[in-house]
C-alpha positions as a Python dict, from the first residue, in 0.01 Angstrom:
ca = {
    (1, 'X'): (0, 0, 0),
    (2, 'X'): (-269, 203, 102),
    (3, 'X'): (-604, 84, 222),
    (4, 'X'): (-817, 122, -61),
    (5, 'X'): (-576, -57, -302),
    (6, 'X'): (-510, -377, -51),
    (7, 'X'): (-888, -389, 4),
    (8, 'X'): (-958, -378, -399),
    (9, 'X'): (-684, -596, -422),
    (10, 'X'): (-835, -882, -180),
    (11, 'X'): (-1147, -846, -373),
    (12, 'X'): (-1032, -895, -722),
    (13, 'X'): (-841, -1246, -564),
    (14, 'X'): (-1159, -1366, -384),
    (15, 'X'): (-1341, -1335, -714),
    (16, 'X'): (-1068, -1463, -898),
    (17, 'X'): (-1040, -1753, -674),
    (18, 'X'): (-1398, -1796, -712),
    (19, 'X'): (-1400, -1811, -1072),
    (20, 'X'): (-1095, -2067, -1069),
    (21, 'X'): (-1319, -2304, -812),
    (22, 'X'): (-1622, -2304, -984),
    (23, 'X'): (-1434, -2383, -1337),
    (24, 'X'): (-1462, -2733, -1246),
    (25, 'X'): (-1768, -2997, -1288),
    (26, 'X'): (-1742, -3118, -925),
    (27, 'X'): (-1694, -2827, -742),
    (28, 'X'): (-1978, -2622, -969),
    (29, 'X'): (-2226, -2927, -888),
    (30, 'X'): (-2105, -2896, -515),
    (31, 'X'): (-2185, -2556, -511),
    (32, 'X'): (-2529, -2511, -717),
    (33, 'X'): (-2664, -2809, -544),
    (34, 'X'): (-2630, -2629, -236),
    (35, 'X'): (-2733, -2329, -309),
    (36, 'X'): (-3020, -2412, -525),
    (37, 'X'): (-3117, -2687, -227),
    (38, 'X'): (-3066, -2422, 71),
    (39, 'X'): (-3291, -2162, -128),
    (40, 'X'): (-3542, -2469, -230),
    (41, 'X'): (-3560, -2615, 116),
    (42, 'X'): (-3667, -2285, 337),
    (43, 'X'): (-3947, -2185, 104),
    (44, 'X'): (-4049, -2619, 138),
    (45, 'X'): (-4026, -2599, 480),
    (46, 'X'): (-4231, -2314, 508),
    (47, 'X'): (-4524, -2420, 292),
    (48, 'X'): (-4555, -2739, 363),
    (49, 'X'): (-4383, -2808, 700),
    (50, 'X'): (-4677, -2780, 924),
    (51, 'X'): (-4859, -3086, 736),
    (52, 'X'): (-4625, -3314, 905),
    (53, 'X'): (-4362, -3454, 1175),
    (54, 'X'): (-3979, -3487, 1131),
    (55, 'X'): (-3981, -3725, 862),
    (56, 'X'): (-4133, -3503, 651),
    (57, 'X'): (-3965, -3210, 719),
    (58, 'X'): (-3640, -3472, 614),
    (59, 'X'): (-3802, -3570, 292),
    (60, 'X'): (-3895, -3219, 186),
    (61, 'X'): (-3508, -3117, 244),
    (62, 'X'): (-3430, -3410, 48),
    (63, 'X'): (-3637, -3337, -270),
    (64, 'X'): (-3506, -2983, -268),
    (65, 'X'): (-3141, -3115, -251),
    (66, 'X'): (-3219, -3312, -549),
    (67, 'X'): (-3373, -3023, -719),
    (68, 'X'): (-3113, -2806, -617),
    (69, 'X'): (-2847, -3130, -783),
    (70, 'X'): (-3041, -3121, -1108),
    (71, 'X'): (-3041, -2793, -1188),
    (72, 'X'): (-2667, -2728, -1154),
    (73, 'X'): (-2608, -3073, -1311),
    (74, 'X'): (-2812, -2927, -1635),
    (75, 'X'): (-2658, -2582, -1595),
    (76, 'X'): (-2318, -2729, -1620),
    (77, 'X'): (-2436, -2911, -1956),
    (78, 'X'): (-2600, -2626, -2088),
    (79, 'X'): (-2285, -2367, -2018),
    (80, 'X'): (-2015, -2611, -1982),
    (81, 'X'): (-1785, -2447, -2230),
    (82, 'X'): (-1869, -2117, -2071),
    (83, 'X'): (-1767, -2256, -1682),
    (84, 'X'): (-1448, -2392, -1824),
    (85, 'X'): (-1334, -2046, -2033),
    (86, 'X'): (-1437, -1875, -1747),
    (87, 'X'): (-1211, -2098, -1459),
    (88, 'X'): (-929, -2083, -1722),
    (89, 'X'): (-950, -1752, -1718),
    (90, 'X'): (-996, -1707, -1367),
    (91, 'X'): (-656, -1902, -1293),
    (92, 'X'): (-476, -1703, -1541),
    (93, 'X'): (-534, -1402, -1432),
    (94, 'X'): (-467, -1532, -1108),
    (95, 'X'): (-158, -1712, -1159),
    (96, 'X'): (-71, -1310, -1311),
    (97, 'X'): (-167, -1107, -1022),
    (98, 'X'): (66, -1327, -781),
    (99, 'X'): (331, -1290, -965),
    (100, 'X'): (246, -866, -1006),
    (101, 'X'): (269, -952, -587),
    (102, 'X'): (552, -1122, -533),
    (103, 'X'): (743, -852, -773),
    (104, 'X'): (578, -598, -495),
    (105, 'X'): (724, -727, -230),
}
C-alpha cells in the first residue's frame, strides 16, 4: 500500500479506537477529569501559586481535579446517549475495517 493510504489508514483506526474508548462511563470520566484538571490546574497555579508554599500549590491541583471530575461526570449525564451511539459506532466500524485488513493481507 502506498504511503498516503497506510498513513490515512492509521488515522481513521486511532480515531476509531478513540471513539470506541471513550464510549464508556469510566474511561470518558478518566479522560475529561484529566483533561479538564490538567487545563484547570496550570491556569490555578499560575494565578494563585505565588500566595503560598507547597501545600497550596497541592490543594489548588486538587480543586481543579475535582472540577475537572465534575464536569465530565455532568457531561456524561447530559450526552450519555450520544457517548454510547458514538462508541457503538466507533467499534463497528472498527470491528469492519479489520476485517477489510485481514482480507488485504
Amino acid at each position: 500500500m502506498p504511503t498516503r493510504v497506510v498513513g490515512a489508514h492509521m488515522r481513521r483506526k486511532f480515531f476509531l479506537n478513540l471513539g470506541k474508548y471513550l464510549g464508556e462511563k469510566r474511561n470518558f470520566i478518566k479522560a475529561g477529569a484529566t483533561s479538564v484538571g490538567v487545563l484547570s490546574a496550570v491556569p490555578l497555579l499560575w494565578m494563585l501559586g505565588h500566595h503560598g508554599g507547597v501545600g497550596w500549590w497541592l490543594f489548588l491541583v486538587v480543586v481543579a481535579f475535582l472540577a475537572g471530575w465534575g464536569w465530565a461526570y455532568f457531561m456524561w449525564l447530559a450526552f450519555e446517549n450520544d457517548f454510547r451511539r458514538i462508541g457503538n459506532v466507533s467499534a463497528a466500524a472498527l470491528a469492519e475495517l479489520l476485517k477489510e485488513t485481514e482480507k488485504r493481507s
